[in-house]
C-alpha positions in Angstrom: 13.9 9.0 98.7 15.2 7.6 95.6 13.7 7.4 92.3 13.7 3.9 90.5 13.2 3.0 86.5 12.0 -0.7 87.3 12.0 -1.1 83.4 15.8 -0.2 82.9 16.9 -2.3 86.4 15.4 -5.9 84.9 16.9 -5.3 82.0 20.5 -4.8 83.2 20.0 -7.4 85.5 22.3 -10.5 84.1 19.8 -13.3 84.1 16.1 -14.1 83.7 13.5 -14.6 87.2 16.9 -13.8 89.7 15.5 -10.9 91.3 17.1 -8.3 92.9 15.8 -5.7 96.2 15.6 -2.4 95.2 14.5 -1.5 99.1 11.9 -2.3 102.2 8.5 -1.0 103.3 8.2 -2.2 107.0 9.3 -5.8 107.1 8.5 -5.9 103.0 11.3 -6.8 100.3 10.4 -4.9 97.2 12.6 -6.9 94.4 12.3 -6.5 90.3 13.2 -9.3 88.0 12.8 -9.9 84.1 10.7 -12.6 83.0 11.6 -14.8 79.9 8.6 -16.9 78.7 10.0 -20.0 80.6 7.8 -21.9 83.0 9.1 -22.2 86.6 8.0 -25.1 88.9 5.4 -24.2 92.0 6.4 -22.2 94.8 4.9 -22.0 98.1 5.6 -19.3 100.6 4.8 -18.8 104.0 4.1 -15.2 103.6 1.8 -13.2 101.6 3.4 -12.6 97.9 2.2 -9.3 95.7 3.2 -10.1 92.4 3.1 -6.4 90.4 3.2 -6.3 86.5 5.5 -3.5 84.9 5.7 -4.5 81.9 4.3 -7.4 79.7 2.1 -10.2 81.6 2.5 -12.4 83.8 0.9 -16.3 83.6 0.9 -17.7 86.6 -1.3 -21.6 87.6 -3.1 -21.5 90.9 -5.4 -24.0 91.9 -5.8 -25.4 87.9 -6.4 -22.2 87.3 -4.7 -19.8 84.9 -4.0 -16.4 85.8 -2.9 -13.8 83.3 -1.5 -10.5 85.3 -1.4 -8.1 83.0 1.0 -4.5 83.5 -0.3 -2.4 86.0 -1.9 -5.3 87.5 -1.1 -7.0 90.9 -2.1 -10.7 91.7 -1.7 -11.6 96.0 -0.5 -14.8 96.1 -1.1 -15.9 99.9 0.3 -17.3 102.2 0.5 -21.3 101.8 -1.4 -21.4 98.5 0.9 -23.0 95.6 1.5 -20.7 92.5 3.3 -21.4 89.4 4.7 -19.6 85.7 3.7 -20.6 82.6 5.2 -20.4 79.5 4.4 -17.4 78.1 5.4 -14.6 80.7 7.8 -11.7 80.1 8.3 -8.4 80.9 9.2 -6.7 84.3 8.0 -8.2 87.5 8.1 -6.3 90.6 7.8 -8.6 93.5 6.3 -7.5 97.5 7.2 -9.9 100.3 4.6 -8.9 102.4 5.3 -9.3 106.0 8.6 -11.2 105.4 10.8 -10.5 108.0 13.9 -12.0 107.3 16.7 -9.7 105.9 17.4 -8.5 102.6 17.5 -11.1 100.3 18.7 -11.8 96.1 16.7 -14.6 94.3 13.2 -15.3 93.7 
């Protein structure tokens, strides 16, 4: 078992929302990234998303809606349902493919 400072990985990591896997729960990617307070365009997945605040907040549009994910909150973005960032995130990011079962993967 390995012990991981999410904090200190996003920040050595060399660019902003490029995440990286720091390991697998079942068929789950765990992966970190740093947020910069850049938008990002909606994403749609075909597998249950956990989207886990470190550090910072996250400000995600679902549905009209805006979401602020605040550290040591999660938000579950399902399956099929478009979700988007805002201007205005930062921080660290720790992101759960749930049920993915491809292999490990880099990127967001």
């Amino acid at each position: 078992m390995s012990l991981l400072d999410l904090d200190l990985i996003s920040k050595a990591l060399p660019q902003t929302w490029k995440s990286t896997v720091v390991g697998r729960v079942g068929d789950s990617n765990i992966k970190v990234l740093r947020m910069d307070e850049m938008p990002s365009a909606a994403e749609v997945h075909d597998y249950t998303e956990g989207l886990l605040v470190i550090s910072g907040q996250l400000l995600l549009g679902v549905g009209g809606e805006t979401i602020c994910v605040e550290a040591g909150q999660i938000y579950l973005a399902e399956a099929g349902v478009a979700h988007s960032v805002l201007s205005g995130s930062y921080g660290t990011l720790v992101i759960i493919d749930i049920g993915q079962s491809n292999t490990l993967q880099k990127g967001h």
